[in-house]
C-alpha positions in Angstrom: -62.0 27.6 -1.8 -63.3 31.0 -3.3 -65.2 31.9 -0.1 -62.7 31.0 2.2 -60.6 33.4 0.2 -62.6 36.2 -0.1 -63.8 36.2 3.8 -60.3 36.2 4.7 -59.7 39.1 2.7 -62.7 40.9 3.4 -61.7 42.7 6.9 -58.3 43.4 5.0 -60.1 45.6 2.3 -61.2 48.0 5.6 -57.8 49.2 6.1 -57.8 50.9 1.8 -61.4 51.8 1.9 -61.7 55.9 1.7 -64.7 57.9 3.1 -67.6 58.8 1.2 -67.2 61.1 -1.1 -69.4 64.3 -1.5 -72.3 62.0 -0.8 -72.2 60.0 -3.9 -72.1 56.2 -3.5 -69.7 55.0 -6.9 -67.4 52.2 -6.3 -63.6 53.0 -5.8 -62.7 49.5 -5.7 -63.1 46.4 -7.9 -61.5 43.3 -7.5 -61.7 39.7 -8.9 -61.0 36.6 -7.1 -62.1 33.3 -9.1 -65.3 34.1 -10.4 -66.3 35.9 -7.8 -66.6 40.0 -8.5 -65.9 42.4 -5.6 -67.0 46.2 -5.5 -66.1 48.3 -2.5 -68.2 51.5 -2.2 -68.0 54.1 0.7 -68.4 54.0 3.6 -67.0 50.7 4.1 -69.6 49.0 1.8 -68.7 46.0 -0.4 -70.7 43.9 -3.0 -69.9 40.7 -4.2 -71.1 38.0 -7.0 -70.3 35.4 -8.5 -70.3 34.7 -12.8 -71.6 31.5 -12.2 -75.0 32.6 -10.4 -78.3 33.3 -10.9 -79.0 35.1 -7.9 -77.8 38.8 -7.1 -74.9 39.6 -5.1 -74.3 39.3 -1.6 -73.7 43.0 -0.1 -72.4 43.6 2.9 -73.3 46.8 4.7 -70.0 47.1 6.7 -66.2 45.8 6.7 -65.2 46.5 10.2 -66.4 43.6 11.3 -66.1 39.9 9.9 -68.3 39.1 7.0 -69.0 36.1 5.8 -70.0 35.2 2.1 -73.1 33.5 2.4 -74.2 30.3 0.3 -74.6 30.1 -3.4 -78.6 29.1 -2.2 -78.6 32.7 -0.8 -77.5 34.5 -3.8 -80.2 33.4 -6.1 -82.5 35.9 -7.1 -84.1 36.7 -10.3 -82.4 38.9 -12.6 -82.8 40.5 -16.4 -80.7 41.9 -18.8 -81.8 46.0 -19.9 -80.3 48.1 -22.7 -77.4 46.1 -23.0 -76.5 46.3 -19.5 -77.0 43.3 -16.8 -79.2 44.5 -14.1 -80.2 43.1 -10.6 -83.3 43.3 -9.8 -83.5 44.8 -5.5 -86.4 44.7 -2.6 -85.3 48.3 -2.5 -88.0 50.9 -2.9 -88.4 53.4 -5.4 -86.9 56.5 -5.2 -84.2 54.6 -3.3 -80.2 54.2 -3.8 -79.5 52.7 -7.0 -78.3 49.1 -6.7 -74.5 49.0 -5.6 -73.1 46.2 -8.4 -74.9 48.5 -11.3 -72.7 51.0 -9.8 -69.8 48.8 -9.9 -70.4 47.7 -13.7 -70.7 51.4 -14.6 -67.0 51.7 -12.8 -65.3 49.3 -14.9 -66.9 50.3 -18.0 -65.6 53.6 -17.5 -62.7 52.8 -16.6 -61.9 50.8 -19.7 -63.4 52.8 -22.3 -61.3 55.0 -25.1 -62.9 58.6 -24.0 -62.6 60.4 -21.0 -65.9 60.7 -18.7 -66.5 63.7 -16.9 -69.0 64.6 -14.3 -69.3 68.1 -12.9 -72.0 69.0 -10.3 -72.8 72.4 -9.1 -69.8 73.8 -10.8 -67.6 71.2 -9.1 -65.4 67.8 -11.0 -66.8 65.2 -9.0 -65.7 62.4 -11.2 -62.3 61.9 -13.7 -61.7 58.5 -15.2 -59.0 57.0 -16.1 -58.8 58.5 -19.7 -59.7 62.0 -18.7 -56.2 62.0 -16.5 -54.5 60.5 -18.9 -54.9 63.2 -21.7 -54.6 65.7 -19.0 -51.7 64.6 -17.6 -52.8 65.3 -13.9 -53.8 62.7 -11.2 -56.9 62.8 -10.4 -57.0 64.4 -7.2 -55.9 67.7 -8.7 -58.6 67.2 -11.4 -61.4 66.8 -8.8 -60.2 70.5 -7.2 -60.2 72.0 -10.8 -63.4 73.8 -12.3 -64.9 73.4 -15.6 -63.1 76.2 -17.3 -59.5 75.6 -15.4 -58.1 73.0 -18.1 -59.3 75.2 -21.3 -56.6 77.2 -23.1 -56.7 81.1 -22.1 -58.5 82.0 -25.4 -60.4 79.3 -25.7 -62.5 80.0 -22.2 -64.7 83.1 -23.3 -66.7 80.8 -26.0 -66.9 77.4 -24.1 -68.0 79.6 -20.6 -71.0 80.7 -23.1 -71.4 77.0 -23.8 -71.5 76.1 -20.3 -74.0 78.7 -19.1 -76.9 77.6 -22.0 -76.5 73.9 -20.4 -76.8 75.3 -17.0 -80.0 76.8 -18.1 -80.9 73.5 -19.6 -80.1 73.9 -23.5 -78.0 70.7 -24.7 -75.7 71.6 -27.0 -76.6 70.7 -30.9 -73.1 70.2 -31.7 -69.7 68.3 -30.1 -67.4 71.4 -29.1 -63.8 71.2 -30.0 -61.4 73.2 -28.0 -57.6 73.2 -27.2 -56.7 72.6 -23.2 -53.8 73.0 -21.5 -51.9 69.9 -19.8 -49.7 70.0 -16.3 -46.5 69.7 -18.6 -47.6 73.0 -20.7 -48.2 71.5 -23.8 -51.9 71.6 -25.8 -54.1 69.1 -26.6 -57.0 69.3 -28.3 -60.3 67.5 -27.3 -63.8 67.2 -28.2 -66.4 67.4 -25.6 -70.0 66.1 -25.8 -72.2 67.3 -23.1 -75.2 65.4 -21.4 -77.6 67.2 -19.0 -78.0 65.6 -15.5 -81.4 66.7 -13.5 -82.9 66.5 -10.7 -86.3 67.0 -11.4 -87.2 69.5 -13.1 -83.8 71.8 -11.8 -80.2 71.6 -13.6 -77.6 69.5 -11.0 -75.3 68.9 -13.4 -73.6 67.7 -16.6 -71.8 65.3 -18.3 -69.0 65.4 -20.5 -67.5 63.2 -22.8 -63.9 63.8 -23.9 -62.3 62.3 -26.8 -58.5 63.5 -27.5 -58.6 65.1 -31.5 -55.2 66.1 -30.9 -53.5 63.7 -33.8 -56.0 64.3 -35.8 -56.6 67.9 -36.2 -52.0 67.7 -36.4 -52.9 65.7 -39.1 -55.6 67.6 -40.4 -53.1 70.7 -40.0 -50.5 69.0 -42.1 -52.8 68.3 -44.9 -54.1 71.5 -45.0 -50.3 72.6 -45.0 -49.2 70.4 -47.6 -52.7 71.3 -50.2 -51.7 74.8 -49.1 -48.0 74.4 -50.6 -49.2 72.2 -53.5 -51.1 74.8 -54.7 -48.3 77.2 -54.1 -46.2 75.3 -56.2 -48.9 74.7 -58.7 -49.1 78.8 -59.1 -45.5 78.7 -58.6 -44.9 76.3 -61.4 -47.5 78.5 -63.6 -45.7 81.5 -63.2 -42.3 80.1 -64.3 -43.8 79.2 -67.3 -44.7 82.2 -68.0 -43.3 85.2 -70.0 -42.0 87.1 -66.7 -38.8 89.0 -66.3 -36.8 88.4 -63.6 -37.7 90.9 -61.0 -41.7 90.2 -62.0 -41.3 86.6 -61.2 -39.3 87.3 -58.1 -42.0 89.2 -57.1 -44.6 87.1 -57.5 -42.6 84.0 -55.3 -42.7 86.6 -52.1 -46.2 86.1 -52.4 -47.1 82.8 -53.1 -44.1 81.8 -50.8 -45.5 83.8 -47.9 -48.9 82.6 -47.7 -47.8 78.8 -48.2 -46.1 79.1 -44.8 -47.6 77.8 -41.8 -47.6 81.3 -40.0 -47.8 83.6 -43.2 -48.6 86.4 -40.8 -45.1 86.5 -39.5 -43.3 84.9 -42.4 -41.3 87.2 -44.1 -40.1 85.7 -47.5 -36.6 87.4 -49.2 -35.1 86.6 -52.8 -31.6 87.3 -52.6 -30.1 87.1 -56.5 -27.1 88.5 -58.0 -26.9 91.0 -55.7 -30.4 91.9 -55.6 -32.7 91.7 -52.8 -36.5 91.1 -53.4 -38.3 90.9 -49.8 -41.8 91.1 -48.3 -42.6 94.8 -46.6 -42.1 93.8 -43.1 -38.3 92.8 -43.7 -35.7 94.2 -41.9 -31.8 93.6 -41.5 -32.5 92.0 -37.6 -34.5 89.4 -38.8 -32.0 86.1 -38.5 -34.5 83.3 -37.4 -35.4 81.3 -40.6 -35.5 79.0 -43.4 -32.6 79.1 -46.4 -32.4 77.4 -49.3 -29.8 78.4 -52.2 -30.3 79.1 -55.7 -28.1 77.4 -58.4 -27.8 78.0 -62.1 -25.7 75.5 -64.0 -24.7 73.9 -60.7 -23.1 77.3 -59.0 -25.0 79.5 -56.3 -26.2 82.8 -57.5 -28.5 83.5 -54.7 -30.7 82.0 -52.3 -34.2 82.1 -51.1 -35.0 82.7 -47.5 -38.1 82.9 -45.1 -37.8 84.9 -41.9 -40.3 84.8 -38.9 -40.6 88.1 -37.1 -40.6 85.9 -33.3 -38.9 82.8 -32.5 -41.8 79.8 -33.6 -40.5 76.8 -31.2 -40.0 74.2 -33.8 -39.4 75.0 -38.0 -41.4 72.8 -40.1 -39.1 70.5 -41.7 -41.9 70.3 -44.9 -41.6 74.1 -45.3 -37.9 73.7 -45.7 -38.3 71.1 -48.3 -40.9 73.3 -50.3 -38.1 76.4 -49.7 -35.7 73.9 -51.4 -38.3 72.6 -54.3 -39.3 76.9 -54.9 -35.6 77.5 -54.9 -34.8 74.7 -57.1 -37.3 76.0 -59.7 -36.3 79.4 -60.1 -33.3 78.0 -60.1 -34.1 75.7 -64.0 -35.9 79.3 -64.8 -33.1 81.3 -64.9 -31.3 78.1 -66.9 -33.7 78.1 -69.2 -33.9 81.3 -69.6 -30.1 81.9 -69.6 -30.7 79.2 -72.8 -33.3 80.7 -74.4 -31.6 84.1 -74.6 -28.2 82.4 -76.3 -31.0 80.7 -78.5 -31.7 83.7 -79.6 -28.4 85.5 -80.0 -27.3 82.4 -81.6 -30.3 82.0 -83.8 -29.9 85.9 -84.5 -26.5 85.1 -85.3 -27.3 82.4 -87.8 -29.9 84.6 -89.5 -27.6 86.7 -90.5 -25.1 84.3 -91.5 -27.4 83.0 -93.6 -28.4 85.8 -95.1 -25.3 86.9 -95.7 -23.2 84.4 -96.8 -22.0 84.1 -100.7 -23.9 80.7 -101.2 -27.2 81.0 -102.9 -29.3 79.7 -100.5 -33.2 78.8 -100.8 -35.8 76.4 -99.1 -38.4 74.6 -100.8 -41.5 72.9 -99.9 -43.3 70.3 -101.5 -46.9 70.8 -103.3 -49.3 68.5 -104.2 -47.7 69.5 -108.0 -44.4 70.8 -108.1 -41.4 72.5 -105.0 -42.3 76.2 -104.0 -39.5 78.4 -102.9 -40.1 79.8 -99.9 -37.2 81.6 -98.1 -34.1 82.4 -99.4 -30.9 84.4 -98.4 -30.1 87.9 -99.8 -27.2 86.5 -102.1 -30.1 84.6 -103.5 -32.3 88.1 -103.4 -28.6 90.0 -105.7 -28.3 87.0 -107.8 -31.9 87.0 -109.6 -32.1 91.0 -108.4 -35.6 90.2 -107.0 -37.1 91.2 -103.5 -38.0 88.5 -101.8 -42.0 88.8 -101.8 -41.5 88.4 -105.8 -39.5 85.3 -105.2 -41.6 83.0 -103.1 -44.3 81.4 -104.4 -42.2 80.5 -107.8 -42.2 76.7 -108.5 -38.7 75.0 -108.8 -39.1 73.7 -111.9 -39.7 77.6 -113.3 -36.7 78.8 -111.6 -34.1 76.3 -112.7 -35.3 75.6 -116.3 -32.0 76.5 -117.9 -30.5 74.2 -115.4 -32.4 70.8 -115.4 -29.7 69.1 -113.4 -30.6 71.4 -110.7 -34.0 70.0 -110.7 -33.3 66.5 -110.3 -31.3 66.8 -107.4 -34.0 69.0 -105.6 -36.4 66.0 -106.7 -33.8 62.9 -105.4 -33.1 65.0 -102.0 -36.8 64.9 -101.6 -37.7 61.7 -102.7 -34.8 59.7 -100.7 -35.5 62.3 -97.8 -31.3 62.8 -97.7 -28.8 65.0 -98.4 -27.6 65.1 -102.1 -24.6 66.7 -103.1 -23.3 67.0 -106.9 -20.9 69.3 -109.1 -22.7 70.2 -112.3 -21.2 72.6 -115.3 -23.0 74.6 -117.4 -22.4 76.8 -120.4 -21.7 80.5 -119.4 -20.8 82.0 -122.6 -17.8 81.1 -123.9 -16.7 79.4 -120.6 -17.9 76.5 -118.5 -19.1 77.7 -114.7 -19.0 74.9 -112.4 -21.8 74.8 -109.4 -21.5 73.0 -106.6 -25.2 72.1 -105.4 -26.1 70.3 -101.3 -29.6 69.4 -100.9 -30.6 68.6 -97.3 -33.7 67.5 -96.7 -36.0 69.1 -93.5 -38.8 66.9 -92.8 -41.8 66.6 -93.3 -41.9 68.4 -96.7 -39.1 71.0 -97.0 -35.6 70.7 -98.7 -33.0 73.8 -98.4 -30.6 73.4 -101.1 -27.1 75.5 -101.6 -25.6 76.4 -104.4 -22.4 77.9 -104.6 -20.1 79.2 -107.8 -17.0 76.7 -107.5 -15.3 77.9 -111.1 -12.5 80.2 -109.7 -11.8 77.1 -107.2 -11.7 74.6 -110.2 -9.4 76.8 -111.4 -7.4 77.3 -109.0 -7.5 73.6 -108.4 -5.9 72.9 -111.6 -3.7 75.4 -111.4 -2.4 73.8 -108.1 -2.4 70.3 -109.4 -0.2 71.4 -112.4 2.6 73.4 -110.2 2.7 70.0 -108.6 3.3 68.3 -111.4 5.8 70.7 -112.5 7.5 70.5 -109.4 7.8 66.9 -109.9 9.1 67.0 -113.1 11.6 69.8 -111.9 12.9 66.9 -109.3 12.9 64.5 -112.0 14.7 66.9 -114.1 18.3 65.8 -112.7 18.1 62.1 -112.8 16.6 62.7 -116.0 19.9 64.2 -117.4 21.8 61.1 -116.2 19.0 58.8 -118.2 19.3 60.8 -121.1 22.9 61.6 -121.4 24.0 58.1 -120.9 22.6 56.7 -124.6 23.3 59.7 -126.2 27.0 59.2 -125.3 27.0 56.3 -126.1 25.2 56.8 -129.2 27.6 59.5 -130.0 30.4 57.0 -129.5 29.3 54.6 -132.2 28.6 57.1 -134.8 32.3 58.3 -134.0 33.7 54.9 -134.7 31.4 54.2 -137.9 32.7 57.8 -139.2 36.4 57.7 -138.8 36.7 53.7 -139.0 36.8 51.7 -142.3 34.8 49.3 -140.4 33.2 45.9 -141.8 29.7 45.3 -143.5 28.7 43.6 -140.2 30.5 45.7 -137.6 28.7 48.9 -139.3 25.2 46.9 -139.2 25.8 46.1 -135.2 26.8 49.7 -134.1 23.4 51.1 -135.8 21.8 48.8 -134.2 22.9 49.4 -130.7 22.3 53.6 -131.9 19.1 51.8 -132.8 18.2 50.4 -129.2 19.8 53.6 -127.7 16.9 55.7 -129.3 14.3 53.9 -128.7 15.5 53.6 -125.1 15.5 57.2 -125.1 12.2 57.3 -127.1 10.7 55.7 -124.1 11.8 57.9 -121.2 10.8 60.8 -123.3 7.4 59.4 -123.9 7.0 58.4 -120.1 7.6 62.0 -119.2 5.6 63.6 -121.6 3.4 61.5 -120.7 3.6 62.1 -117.2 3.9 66.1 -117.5 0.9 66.4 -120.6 -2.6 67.6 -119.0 -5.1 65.0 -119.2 -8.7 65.1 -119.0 -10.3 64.0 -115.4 -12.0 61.0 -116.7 -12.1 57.8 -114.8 -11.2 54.7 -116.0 -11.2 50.9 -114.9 -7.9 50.9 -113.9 -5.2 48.1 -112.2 -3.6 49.1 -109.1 -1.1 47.1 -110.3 -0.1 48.8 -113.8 -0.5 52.2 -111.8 2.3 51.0 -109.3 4.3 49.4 -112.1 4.4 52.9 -113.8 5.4 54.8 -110.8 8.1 52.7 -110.0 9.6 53.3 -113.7 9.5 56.6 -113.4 11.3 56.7 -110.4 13.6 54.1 -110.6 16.4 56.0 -111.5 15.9 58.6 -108.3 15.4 55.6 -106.2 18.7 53.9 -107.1 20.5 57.5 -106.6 18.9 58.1 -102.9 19.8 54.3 -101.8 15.7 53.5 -101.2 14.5 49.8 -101.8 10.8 49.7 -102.6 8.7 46.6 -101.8 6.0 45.5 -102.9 3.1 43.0 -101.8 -0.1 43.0 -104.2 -2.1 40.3 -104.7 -2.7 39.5 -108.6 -6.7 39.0 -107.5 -7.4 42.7 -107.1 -10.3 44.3 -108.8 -10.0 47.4 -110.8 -10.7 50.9 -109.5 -12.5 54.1 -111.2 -9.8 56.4 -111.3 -8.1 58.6 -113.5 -4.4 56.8 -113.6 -2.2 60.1 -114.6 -3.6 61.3 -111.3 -3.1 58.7 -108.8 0.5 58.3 -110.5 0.8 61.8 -109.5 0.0 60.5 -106.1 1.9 57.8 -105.4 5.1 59.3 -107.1 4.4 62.5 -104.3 4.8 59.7 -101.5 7.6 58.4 -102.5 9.8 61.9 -102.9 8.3 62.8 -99.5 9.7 59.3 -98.4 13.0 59.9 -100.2 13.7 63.5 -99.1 12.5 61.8 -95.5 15.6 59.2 -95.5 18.4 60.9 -96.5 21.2 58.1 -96.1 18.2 55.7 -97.8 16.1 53.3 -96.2 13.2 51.0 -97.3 9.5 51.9 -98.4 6.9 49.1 -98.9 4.0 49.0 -100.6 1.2 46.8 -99.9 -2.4 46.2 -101.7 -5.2 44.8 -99.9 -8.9 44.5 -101.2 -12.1 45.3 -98.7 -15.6 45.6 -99.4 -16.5 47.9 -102.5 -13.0 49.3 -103.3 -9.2 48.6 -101.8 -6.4 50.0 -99.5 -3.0 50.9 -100.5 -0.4 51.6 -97.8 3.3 52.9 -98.4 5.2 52.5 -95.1 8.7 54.5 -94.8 11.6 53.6 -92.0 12.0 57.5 -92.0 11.7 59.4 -88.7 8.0 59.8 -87.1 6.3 63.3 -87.9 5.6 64.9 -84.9 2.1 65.0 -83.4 1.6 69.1 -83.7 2.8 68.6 -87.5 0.8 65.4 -88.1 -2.5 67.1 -87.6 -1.3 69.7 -90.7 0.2 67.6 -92.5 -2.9 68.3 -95.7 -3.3 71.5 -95.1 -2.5 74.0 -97.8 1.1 76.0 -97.7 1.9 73.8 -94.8 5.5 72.2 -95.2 8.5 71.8 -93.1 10.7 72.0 -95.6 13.4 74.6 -95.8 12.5 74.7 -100.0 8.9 73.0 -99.9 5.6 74.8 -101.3 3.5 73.3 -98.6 1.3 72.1 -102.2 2.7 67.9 -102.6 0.3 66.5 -99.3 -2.5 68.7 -100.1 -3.1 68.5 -103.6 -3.2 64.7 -103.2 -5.4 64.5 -100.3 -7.6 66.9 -102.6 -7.2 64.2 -105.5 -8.1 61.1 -103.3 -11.3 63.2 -102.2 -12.2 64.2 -105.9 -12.1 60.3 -106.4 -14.4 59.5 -103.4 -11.5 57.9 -101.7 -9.8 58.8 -98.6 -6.3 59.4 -97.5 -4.9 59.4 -93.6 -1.1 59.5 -92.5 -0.2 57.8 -88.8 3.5 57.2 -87.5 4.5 53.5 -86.7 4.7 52.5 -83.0 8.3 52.6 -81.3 9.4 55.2 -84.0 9.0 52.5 -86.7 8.4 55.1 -89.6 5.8 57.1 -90.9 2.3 55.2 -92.9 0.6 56.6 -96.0 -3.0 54.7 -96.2 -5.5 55.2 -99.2 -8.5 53.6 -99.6 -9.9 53.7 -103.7 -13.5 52.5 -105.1 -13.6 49.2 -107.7 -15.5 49.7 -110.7 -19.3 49.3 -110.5 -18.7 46.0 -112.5 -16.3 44.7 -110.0 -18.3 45.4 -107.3 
């Protein structure tokens, strides 16, 4: 079926096969039909054989007439196999035409292989494959017009034309030459040739080349290079930020390293442009408008930007540059942050050096010795108070400086052993008058403890003097509803001695009207007592005391203004409640503040409860007015000293009792009642330790 085939298709293959080219017999045809191999070789020459054959092939000297294939019988002839390649063995003699089907073998292979082949003979392409055209970009007919030289790139001709003339004279290159070429579309490739001699005899015919296409490679060898070029840009970049450089040092610097990271650093032309300053390579000039940008930002606005001009037109910009613009621009960009930080560092830190140093507070820092605390800093009330430089002062031991004051001493030692801060009044004996300190230890790790001490005795005083005009402006309030208490039994005490005087009255009669003068005076005995009691300066020491007895008190003493201003008071504690460390005479003072503040809040009366709740380590007490709400600009001043908005108030009530609630370790917060629902008083107190 194969024969009949191929002998009808023979004459056919006349009508496609070319002349002879240039005298060299290579096939320029190859089909398969079956397992039958055809090669068709000028001028009108074919061979044929068959995979499944021993023999050679069957050539046939001409086409233009009918050929037929002969018999598989005829084809067998002996045949070996030679440096890889399948050889047929021929009757021809030496020195004769190669055998046509080794030709044809030598076609496909090159046809099919990854490089381009290349053979050039007295000057002249007399063979392209099929690779060579394709990295070219030319059919092959133009190739085989071209010279050696004609595909090279214009500067690359003068050194491979040197190349060329040793092989003519018969020296093989040692190397593979790499070279860019120029393609039919204008763009450049670059290839790697590897040249092989061709004699005959002892005389130079010819060479050939083998071609393999770099062109990827050496674009990626490019970009590496490029990218190890900008690493270590950004490495000196990143070095130099770090650095202690001004500004305009550091801007200097980034021209360079920023021009010679660029791809063409001959004709980059870098440019810093920051608030208002221009920092630019030599060759800049206005003109220049073909470029990279990136812009500078501090704290998230634009104060500059960094640019990169090229002094001609490059066809494409490198969108890597552009990000290594952006990552240069974006790190001068934290520089001037940080350095914008470290310069309010230091006006801050300058600031608080001279706070310190100046600041009425005897201030000193200590660290800790294998034996004992040595000073060593302290500010320059420190350096007045103990009228000592302060290279005398450091290096003295804690326990030498504060001998006269022990208590000192142990809180220096419990800040540094609980590693927190401490804080604790102490008095001590200065003369004939007691000084009160206030003393703060904070602790610094590892080993250091600052501690403050500061004079509080004027403020003590002061204190005291503030708590008792308070009290004496309560009393004053009391003072008119105390008339009506007072005057009340002693009319009608005065009535009864009247009747006892002018009346001849009974034995009995006598005896009840002394008694009721009796009653009368100890009634009267008791308000006295009550506000004596209330008004006589007590000593600030804490005692175990019942919320409920405190409350109990307040309400007595107030009853009468109470009843006058039309307020109901209600209350809800619980009889379960523990005891708190106070000192009663002042939270009566307290709670008896609230409730004028309530009264003088509710003119036409209205209702105050008070309710008693126990929580962990201590209780709340909350006294809730209907009055009006306080509003919010007011409520955040409401405990602040000489603040009132009262027409007649001192601006003294709120504060001193937020001050006493303090001085008992308590707290004390106001907050107005959703919907207008009145105004809340909240204090939270601490049990005794054996209630706890």
């Amino acid at each position: 079926m194969y024969t009949q085939r191929i002998n009808a298709a023979l004459p056919r293959l006349a009508a496609i096969c070319p002349r002879q080219s240039r005298g060299i017999h290579y096939p320029l045809l190859y089909i398969r039909i079956g397992p039958f191999h055809i090669m068709i070789y000028p001028p009108k020459r074919v061979s044929v054989r068959a995979d499944d054959c021993e023999g050679g092939p069957m050539v046939a000297n001409s086409l233009e007439s009918t050929t037929q294939l002969p018999g598989t019988s005829d084809l067998a002839r002996p045949r070996h196999r030679a440096a890889g390649l399948e050889t047929v063995e021929s009757n021809q003699e030496p020195g004769g035409e190669p055998p046509l089907e080794r030709e044809g073998l030598y076609q496909v292979i090159a046809d099919n292989i990854q490089d381009g082949l290349t053979i050039v003979e007295h000057d002249r392409v007399v063979y392209v494959n099929d690779r060579v055209c394709e990295i070219l970009g030319q059919p092959r007919e133009k190739l085989l017009e071209l010279s050696g030289l004609a595909i090279a790139a214009p500067e690359e001709r003068p050194p491979l034309k040197k190349v060329l003339q040793k092989i003519k004279q018969g020296v093989t290159p040692s190397e593979q030459i790499e070279f860019w070429i120029v393609c039919q579309d204008g763009t450049r490739r670059c290839v790697q040739n590897r040249y092989s001699i061709i004699r005959e005899g002892a005389q130079v015919s010819g060479y050939l080349i083998v071609t393999t296409d770099i062109t990827e490679r050496k674009q990626a060898e490019r970009t590496l290079n490029e990218r190890v070029k900008e690493l270590a840009c950004l490495y000196a970049i990143h070095r130099d930020v770090q650095e202690q450089r001004t500004t305009d040092e550091l801007c200097h610097r980034l021209i360079g390293h920023i021009s010679s990271a660029m791809q063409f650093p001959d004709i980059a032309v870098p440019v810093i442009e920051l608030h208002g300053l221009r920092f630019s390579h030599a060759q800049y000039a206005e003109r220049l408008t073909y470029g990279l940008h990136a812009p500078i930002k501090v704290g998230g606005q634009v104060c500059g930007r960094i640019s990169v001009y090229y002094l001609e037109p490059r066809p494409f910009l490198d969108p890597e540059e552009q990000d290594f613009i952006n990552v240069v621009a974006e790190a001068l960009g934290l520089r001037l942050e940080r350095q914008l930080a470290e310069e309010a560092l230091r006006k801050s830190e300058k600031q608080l050096r001279a706070q310190y140093r100046n600041i009425p507070i005897l201030t000193c820092t200590w660290q800790k010795t294998w034996d004992d605390l040595v000073l060593v800093d302290c500010n320059d009330s420190m350096l007045a108070f103990s009228q000592c430089e302060l290279f005398d002062l450091v290096g003295t031991q804690a326990c030498e400086m504060y001998r006269d004051t022990p208590e000192i001493l142990d809180v220096l030692h419990q800040c540094f052993q609980d590693k927190t801060s401490v804080e604790r009044e102490i008095s001590r004996q200065e003369g004939s008058n007691n000084q009160y300190l206030a003393v703060k230890c904070a602790y610094v790790p590892p080993d250091m403890v600052s501690i403050y001490i500061e004079d509080i005795t004027e403020r003590k005083r002061m204190a005291h003097y503030m708590l008792q005009a308070e009290r004496l402006s309560a009393m004053g309030y009391m003072a008119t509803t105390l008339a009506h208490e007072i005057q009340n039994p002693l009319q009608a005490i005065q009535n009864h001695l009247e009747l006892i005087l002018d009346f001849d009255l009974t034995p009995e009669a006598r005896e009840e009207y002394l008694r009721f003068c009796c009653q009368e005076i100890e009634h009267l005995t008791r308000i006295t007592d009550s506000v004596l009691d209330f008004a006589r300066s007590s000593k600030s020491v804490l005692h175990q005391t019942f919320v409920t007895d405190v409350i109990q008190r307040v309400l007595s003493l107030m009853r009468k203004q109470l009843e006058h201003a039309h307020v109901c008071v209600t209350t809800d504690i619980p009889p379960d409640l523990p005891p708190v460390l106070v000192v009663p005479d002042q939270i009566v003072q307290v709670l008896m503040n609230l409730l004028i503040n309530a009264i003088e809040a509710m003119p036409d009366g209205g209702h105050v409860a008070i309710v008693a709740r126990a929580i962990r380590d201590g209780l709340t007490l909350t006294l809730t007015n209907d009055g009006p709400s306080i509003p919010p600009d007011q409520l955040a001043h409401i405990f602040d000293p000489f603040y009132t908005t009262k027409p007649r108030g001192t601006g003294l009530g709120l504060f001193v009792s937020h001050n006493i609630i303090q001085q008992h370790g308590g707290t004390i917060s106001v907050e107005n009642l959703p919907d207008g629902g009145g105004v809340a008083f909240s204090i939270t107190l601490f049990t005794a330790p054996e209630a706890r």
